[in-house]
C-alpha distance (Angstrom), angle and dihedral (degrees) to the residues before:
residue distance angle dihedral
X1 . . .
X2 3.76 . .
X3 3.62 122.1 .
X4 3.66 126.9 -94.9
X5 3.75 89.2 -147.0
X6 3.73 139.8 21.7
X7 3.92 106.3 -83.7
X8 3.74 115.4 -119.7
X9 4.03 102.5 -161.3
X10 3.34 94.6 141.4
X11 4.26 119.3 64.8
X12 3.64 103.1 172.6
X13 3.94 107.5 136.1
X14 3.51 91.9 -13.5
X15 3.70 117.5 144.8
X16 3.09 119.3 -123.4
X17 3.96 135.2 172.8
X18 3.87 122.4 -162.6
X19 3.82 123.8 -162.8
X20 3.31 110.8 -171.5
X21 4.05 101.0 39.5
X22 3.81 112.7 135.0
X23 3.99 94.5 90.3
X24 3.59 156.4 -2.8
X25 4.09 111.3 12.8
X26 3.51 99.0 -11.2
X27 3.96 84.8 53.8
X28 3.64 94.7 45.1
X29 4.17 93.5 45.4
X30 3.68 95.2 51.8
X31 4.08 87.8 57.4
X32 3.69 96.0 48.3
X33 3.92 83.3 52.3
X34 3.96 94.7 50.4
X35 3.95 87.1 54.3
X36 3.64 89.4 54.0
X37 3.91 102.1 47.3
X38 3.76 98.2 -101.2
X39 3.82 115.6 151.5
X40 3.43 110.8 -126.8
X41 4.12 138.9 -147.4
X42 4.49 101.8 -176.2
X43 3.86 105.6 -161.6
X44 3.92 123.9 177.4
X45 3.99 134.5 127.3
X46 4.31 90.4 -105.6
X47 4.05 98.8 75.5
X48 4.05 87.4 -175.3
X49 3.80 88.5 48.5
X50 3.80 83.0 60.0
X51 3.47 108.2 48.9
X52 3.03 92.0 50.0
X53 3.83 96.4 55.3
X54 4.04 84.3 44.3
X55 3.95 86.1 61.3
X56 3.74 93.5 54.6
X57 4.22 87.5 49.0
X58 3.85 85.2 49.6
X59 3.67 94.1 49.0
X60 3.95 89.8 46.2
X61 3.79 90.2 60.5
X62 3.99 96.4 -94.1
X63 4.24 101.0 156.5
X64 3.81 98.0 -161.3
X65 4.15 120.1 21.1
X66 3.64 117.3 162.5
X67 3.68 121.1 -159.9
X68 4.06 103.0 -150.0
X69 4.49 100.4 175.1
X70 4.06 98.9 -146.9
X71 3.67 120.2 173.9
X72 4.51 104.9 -156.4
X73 3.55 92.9 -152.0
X74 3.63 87.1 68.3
X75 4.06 103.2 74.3
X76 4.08 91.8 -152.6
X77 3.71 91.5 55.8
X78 3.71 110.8 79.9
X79 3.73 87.8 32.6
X80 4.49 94.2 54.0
X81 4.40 81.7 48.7
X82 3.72 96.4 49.8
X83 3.62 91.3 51.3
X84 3.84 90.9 45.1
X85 3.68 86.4 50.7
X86 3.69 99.1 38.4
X87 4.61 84.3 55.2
X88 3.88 91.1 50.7
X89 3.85 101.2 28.5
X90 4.06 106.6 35.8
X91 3.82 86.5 -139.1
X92 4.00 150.8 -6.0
X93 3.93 115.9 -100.2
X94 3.31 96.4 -171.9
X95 4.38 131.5 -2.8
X96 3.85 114.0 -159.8
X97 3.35 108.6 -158.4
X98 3.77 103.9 -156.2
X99 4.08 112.1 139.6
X100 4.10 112.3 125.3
X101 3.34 136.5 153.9
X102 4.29 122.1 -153.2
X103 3.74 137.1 -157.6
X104 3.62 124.6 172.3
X105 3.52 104.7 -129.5
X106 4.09 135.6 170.6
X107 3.63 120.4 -151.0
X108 3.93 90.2 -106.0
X109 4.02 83.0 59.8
X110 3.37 103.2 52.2
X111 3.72 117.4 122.7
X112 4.22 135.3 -175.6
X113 3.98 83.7 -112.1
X114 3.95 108.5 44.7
X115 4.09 80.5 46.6
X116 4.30 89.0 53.4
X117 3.74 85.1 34.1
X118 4.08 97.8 55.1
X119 3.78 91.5 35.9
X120 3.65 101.4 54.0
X121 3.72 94.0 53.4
X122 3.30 107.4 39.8
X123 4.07 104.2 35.3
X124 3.63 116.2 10.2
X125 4.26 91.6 43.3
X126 4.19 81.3 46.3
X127 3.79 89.8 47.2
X128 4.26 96.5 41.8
X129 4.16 83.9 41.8
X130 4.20 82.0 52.4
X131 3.92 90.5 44.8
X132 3.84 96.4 49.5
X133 4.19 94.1 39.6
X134 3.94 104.0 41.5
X135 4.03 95.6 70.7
X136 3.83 89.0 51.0
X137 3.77 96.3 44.3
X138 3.96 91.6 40.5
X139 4.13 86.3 57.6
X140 3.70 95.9 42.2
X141 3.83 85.4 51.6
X142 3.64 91.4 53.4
X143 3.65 93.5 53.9
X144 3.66 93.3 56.9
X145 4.12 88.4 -99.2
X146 4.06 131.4 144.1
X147 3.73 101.4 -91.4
X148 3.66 121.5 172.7
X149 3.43 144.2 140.6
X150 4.53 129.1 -161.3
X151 3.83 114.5 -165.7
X152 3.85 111.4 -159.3
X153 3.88 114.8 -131.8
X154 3.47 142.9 148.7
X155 3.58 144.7 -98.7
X156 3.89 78.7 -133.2
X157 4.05 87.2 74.1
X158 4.14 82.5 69.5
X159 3.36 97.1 81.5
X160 4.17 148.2 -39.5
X161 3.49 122.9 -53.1
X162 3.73 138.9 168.8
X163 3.94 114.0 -93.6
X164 3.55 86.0 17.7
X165 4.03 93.8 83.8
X166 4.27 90.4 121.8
X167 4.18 99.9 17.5
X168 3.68 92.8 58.9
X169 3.53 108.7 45.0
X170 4.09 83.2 55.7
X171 3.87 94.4 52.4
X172 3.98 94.9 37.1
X173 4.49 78.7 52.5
X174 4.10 78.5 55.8
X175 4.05 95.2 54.6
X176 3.63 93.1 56.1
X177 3.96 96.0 27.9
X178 4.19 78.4 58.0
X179 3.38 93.4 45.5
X180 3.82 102.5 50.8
X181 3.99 79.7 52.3
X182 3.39 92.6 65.3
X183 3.58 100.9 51.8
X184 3.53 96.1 51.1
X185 4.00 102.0 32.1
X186 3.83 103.6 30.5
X187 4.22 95.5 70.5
X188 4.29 84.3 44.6
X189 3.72 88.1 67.2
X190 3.90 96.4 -101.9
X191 3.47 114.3 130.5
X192 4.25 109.3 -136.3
X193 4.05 112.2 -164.9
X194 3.91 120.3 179.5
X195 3.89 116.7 -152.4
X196 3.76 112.8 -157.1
X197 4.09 103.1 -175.8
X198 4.40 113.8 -168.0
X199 3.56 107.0 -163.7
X200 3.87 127.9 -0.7
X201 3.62 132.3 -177.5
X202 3.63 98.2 -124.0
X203 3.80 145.4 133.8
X204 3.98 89.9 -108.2
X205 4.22 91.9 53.5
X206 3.94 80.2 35.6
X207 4.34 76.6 84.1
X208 3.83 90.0 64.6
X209 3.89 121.1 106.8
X210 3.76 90.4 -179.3
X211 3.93 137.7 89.6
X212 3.56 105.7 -94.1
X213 3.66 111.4 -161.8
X214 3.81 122.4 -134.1
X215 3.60 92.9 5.7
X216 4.01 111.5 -174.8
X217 3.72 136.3 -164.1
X218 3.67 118.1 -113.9
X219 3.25 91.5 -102.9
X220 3.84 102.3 60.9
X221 3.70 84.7 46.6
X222 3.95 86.8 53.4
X223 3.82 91.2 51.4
X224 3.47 97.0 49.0
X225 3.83 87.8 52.3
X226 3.81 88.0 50.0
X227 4.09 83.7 52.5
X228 3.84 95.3 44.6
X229 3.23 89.6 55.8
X230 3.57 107.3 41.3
X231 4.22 78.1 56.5
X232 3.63 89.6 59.0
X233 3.58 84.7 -132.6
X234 3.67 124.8 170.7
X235 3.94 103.0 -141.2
X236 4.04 109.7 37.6
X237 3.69 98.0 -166.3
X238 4.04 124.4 156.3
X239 2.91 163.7 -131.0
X240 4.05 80.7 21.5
X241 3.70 91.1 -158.8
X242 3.88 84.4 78.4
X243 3.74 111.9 17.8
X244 4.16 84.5 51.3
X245 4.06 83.0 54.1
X246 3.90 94.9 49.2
X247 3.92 96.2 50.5
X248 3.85 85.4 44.3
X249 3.72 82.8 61.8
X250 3.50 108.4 56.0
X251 3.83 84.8 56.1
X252 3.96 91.0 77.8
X253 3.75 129.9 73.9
X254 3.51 115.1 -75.0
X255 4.02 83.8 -120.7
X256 4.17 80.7 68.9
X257 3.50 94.3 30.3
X258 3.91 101.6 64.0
X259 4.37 86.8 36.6
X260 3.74 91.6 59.1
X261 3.86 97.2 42.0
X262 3.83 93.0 46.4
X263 3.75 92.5 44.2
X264 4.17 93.5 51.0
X265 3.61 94.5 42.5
X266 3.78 102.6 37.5
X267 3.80 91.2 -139.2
């Protein structure tokens, strides 16, 4: 079956910018890059965070990591680090797009700021990091140049589910944001991959007080990045024994739908 994208197997001295880096799988992906000769740009509000995930890269054999500290809510962020990284680099091989923020909210606890809160982080600072990065990419592409872009979502943008009444609206806006990419960038020579993560040991899912099924350590969910997009697949999504069992799901009448979610979660 032919690829959806252009592979990337091999990372040797290709650059590669992270947003989203300080912790859990953004952490973990930037490390399994520095061990195979990626160059790396680390962005993420927590500057210490970052150095400190630049020092692992270094130790792993990374020869050039740049820690950039970008907050997304800001608008001129992304756009001052690509052009920071556009005068040292000459271009961006790849932009993973992976800062998010999480609160488990019902409907009863839903407020005017957890709404701004959630929203700002995970789609408008996706859709300004889009903005500032498609023009570069678009020109790289026409060059003949690497030129791809990975937005970081969730298999929690499949469908609704309790405690997700804020957090999954933002990631289901990142399906279809992904999507819409695709059509327009894919033919243009840019490569647009969608990673849809289930459950990830991290200090965000840390908030949970609930059984989360297949529940995987950063680093599994960094490997089956690495996989994805070695695949040149389209949709990254993982572990597939449970993301393959959630969009089974929303094929059935809502009637079945709603039963079998408030059955498995208890909610």
């Amino acid at each position: 079956m032919m690829s959806l994208n252009t592979p990337i197997a091999d990372w040797q001295g290709r650059r590669v910018w992270l947003v989203g880096a300080s912790s859990g799988i953004g952490a973990e992906f930037a490390r399994q890059l520095a061990g195979r000769g990626a160059r790396l740009a680390l962005s993420a509000r927590s500057e210490q965070g970052l150095h400190a995930v630049a020092d692992d890269c270094l130790h792993a054999g990374a020869a050039d990591v740049r820690v950039e500290p970008a907050d997304v809510t800001r608008s001129g962020d992304l756009p001052r680090v690509r052009d920071r990284l556009l005068a040292a680099w000459g271009g961006i091989d790849l932009a993973v797009l992976n800062a998010g923020t999480y609160r488990p909210l019902r409907a009863w606890e839903l407020s005017p700021e957890a709404v701004r809160e959630t929203l700002s982080v995970n789609l408008l600072g996706v859709m300004d990091g889009v903005a500032a990065l498609v023009p570069t990419l678009l020109a790289q592409a026409s060059r003949g140049e690497p030129a791809a872009l990975a937005i970081v979502g969730s298999v929690a943008g499949y469908g609704g589910l309790p405690r997700a009444a804020v957090y999954g609206p933002s990631k289901a806006a990142l399906v279809n944001l992904a999507e819409s990419l695709y059509l327009d960038l894919a033919p243009r020579g840019v490569s647009v991959f969608l990673v849809s993560p289930g459950f990830v040991a991290t200090p965000l899912t840390a908030q949970n007080d609930f059984h989360m099924p297949a529940l995987q350590t950063p680093r599994q969910a960094a490997e089956a990045m690495l996989r994805g997009f070695a695949a040149g697949r389209f949709e990254i999504h993982f572990p597939r024994r449970f993301s393959l069992v959630l969009k089974a799901l929303r094929l059935l009448p809502y009637r079945l739908y709603f039963g079998l979610v408030r059955r498995a979660t208890g909610l």
